[in-house]
N, C-alpha and C positions, 0 to 999 in steps of 0.2 A: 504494500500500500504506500508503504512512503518514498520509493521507486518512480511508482505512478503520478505523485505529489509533486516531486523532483524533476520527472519531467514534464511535466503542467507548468510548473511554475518556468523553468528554463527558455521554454518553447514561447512563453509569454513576455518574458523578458529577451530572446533574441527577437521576437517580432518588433517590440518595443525599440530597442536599441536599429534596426533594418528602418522601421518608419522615421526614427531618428536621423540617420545617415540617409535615406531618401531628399526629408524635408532639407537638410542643410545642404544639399546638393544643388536642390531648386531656389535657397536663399543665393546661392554662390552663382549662378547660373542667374538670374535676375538679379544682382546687382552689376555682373559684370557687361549683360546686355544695356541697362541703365546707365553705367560709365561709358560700354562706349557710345551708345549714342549721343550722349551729351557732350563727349569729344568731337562726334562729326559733326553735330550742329555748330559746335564751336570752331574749329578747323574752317568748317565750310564759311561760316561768319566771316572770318578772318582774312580768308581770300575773298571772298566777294570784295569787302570794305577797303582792303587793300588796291583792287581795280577801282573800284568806284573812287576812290581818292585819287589817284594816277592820274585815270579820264579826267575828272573835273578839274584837276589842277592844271591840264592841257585845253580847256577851254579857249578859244581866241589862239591857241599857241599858233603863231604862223599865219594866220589871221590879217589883209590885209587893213580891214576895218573891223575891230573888235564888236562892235557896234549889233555887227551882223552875225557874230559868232551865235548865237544864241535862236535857233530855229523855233524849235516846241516846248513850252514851259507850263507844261499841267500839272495838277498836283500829283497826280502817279505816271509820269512820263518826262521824259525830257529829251531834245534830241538838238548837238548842236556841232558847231565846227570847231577842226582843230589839228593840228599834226602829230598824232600821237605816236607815230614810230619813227618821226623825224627824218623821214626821207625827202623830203619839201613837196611832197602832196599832201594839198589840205584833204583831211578825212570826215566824213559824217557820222557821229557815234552816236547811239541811241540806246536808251535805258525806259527800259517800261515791262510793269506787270501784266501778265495773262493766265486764262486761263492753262494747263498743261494735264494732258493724260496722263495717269502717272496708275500703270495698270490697270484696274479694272476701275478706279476712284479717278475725278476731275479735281488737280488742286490749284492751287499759282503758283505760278513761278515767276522768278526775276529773269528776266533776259538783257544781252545786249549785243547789238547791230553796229557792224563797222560799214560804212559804205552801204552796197547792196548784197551783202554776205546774209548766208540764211542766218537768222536769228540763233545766239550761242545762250542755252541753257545756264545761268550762274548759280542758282537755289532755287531747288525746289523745296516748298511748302511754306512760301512765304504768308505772312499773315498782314503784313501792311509795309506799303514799300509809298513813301510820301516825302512829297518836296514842298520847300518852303522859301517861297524867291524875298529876298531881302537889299533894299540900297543900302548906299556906303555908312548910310548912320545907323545903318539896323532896322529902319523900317521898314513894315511887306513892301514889293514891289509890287505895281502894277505888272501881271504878265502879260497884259499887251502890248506894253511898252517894253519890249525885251531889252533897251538898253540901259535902262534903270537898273537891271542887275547887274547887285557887285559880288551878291553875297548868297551862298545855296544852304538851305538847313535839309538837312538825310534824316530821316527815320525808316531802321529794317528792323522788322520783326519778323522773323522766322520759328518753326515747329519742327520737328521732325518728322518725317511721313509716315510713320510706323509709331503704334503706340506701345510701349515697354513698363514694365512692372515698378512703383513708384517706392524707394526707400522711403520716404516719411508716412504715406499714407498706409502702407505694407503692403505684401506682396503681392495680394492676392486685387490691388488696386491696380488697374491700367490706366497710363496718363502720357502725353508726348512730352518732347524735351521742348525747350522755349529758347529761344535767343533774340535778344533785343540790342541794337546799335544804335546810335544818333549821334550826328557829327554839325553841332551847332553852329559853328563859324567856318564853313569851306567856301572859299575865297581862291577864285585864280588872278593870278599876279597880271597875264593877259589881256583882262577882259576888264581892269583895272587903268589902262591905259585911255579908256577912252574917259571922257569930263562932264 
């Protein structure tokens, strides 16, 4: 009888200790899917803001009249001149959110256009990509006066596209990663030239 106790008891306690070593597998395996998503998001942040700084800072670059540098200035769009790879052909760059299929889901993406090149994917899952046209003392600009801008304010928020298991909320919580950018004073040196 106490054989039979011994192994009752054991068999309960291996099963115990097996669900043990299961769950911690799956804690280990959802925080490390959570990290790295949160890296991509962030990585991909980083590059994006890193171009978008570049462009904007090439605004008017090369530019015979900076005046005219400045094409399309919507709040989620922008599209203007400039020589970004400095070979002395002025280029058309353009920056604007759209729709994107993103498997069997429609999300946004950020995109951007050099010339008439098919549009280049930079983030997908953006959650709001908005400009904010500013003159040289800080005030909105009028955007139909495109030569009143001196000054661009960036807001990027982006998601992940894929929802991952949430360390604070616990694991059994799905939620996306978030990344948020804003670049308050970008300013091309350029487009500054004109009065």
């Amino acid at each position: 009888m106490s054989v039979m106790l011994d192994l009752i008891g054991s068999t309960i306690i291996g099963a115990y200790v097996i669900l043990l070593g299961i769950q911690l597998n799956t804690n280990i395996i959802a925080h490390t899917d959570s990290s790295n998503a949160n890296l991509n998001v962030q990585e991909s942040l980083v590059n994006v803001v890193r171009t978008i700084e570049y462009d904007f800072r090439k605004i008017g670059y090369g530019v015979v009249d900076p005046k005219t540098s400045i094409e399309i200035s919507s709040p989620t769009a922008i599209r203007f001149q400039g020589d970004i790879d400095r070979d002395g052909t002025i280029d058309k760059i353009a920056w604007f959110i759209a729709p994107y299929k993103n498997g069997t889901d429609t999300v946004f993406a950020l995109f951007r256009r050099v010339n008439t090149q098919t549009p280049l994917v930079m983030s997908i899952g953006v959650k709001d990509f908005s400009l904010r046209y500013l003159r040289e003392n800080g005030t909105p600009a009028d955007t139909a006066a495109k030569s009143q801008i001196w000054i661009i304010e960036t807001t990027l928020n982006v998601e992940s596209p894929y929802e991952v298991a949430d360390d604070i909320l616990g694991y059994d919580k799905m939620s996306t990663i978030k990344g948020f950018w804003r670049q308050t004073r970008l300013a091309s040196r350029n487009i500054k030239r004109h009065g």
